[in-house]
N, C-alpha and C positions, 0 to 999 in steps of 0.2 A: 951595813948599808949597801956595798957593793954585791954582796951577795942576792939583796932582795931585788935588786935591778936587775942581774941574770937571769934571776928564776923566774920575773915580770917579762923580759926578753925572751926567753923560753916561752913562756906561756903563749905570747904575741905570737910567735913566730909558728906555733902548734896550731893555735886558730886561724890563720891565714892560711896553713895547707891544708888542716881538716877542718873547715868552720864547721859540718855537722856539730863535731865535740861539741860545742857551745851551747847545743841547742838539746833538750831533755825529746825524748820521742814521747809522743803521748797519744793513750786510745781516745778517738772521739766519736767513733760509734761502732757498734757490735749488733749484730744480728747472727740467728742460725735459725734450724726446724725443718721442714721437711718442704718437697717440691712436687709436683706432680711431672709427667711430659709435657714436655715443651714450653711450661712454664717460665717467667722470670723472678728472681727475688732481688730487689733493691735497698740498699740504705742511704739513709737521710742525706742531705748536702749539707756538707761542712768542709771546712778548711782541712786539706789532707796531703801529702806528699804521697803514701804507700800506702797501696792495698794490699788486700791479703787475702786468700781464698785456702780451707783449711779445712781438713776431714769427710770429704764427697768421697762416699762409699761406692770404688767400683763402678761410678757412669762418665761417660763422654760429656762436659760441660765449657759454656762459654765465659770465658771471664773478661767481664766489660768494665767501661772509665766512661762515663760521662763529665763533661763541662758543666756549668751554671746554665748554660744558654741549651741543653738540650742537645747537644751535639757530639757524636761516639769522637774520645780521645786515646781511648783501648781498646782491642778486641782481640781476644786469641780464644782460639778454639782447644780443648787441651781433651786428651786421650783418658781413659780409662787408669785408674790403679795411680794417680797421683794423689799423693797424702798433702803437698801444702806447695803453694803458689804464692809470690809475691810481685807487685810491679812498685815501681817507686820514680818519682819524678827527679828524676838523677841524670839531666844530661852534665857529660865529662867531669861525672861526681860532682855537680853544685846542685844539693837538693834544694825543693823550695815548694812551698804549702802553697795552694791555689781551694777554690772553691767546687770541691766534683764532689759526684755520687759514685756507687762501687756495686755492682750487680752481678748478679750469675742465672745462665740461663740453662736450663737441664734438656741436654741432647738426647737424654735415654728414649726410653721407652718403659719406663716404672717409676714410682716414687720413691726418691733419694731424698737423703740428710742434704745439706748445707751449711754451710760458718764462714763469715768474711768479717772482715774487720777495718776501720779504714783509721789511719794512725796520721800526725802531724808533727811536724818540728817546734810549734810554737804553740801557744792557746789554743783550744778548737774554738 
C-alpha cells in the first residue's frame, strides 16, 4: 500500500514538472509535393502545438503559422541546405494546442519538393 502511494507521488510529481509526459503527440495533418517560385503550400486548420517543415531540397524557403483568424503567428525565412525545421508552441516549456495552419513559401527560383506536418498534444 505504501509503496503504491510513492510511486502515485511520483507519478504527480513528474507530471507537474513535465505535463507534456501526459499528453501522447499526435499527427493531425500531413502534406508534401512540389512547389513552383514564389509559390505558397498550406495545410488545413486544426488544433496543433508543432510544425514541422521537412526535406526542401536545396531552396531558400519561408516557414509560416497562421491563427484561425488569418493572422501570421510565425514567420522565418530559412537558408538553403536545411533538411528539418520545427516550431512548437512552447513558451517557458508549457506546450498547448491552439487552432492554426502551417505553410511554406518557396524563395527559389525553380520547382522544389515540400513536407510539413502539423502535430498536437491532444485530439486533433
Amino acid at each position: 500500500m505504501r509503496r503504491s502511494f510513492v510511486m502515485a507521488l511520483v507519478l504527480a510529481a513528474a507530471l507537474t514538472i513535465y505535463p507534456a509526459v501526459a499528453l501522447a503527440d499526435q499527427l493531425c495533418a500531413s502534406g508534401g509535393g512540389t512547389f513552383i517560385a514564389g509559390e505558397q503550400r498550406t495545410l488545413g486548420l486544426t488544433w496543433t502545438y508543432k510544425s514541422e517543415w521537412s526535406h526542401i531540397e536545396g531552396v531558400p524557403y519561408r516557414e509560416l503559422r497562421y491563427r484561425s483568424d488569418g493572422s501570421v503567428s510565425f514567420s522565418q525565412d530559412v537558408a538553403s541546405g536545411v533538411i528539418y525545421s520545427a516550431f512548437s508552441n512552447c513558451p517557458n516549456g508549457n506546450c498547448s494546442d491552439a487552432f492554426r495552419r502551417t505553410a511554406v513559401k518557396n524563395l527559389g527560383t525553380r520547382t522544389y519538393s515540400w513536407d510539413m506536418d502539423q502535430r498536437a498534444l491532444g485530439a486533433c
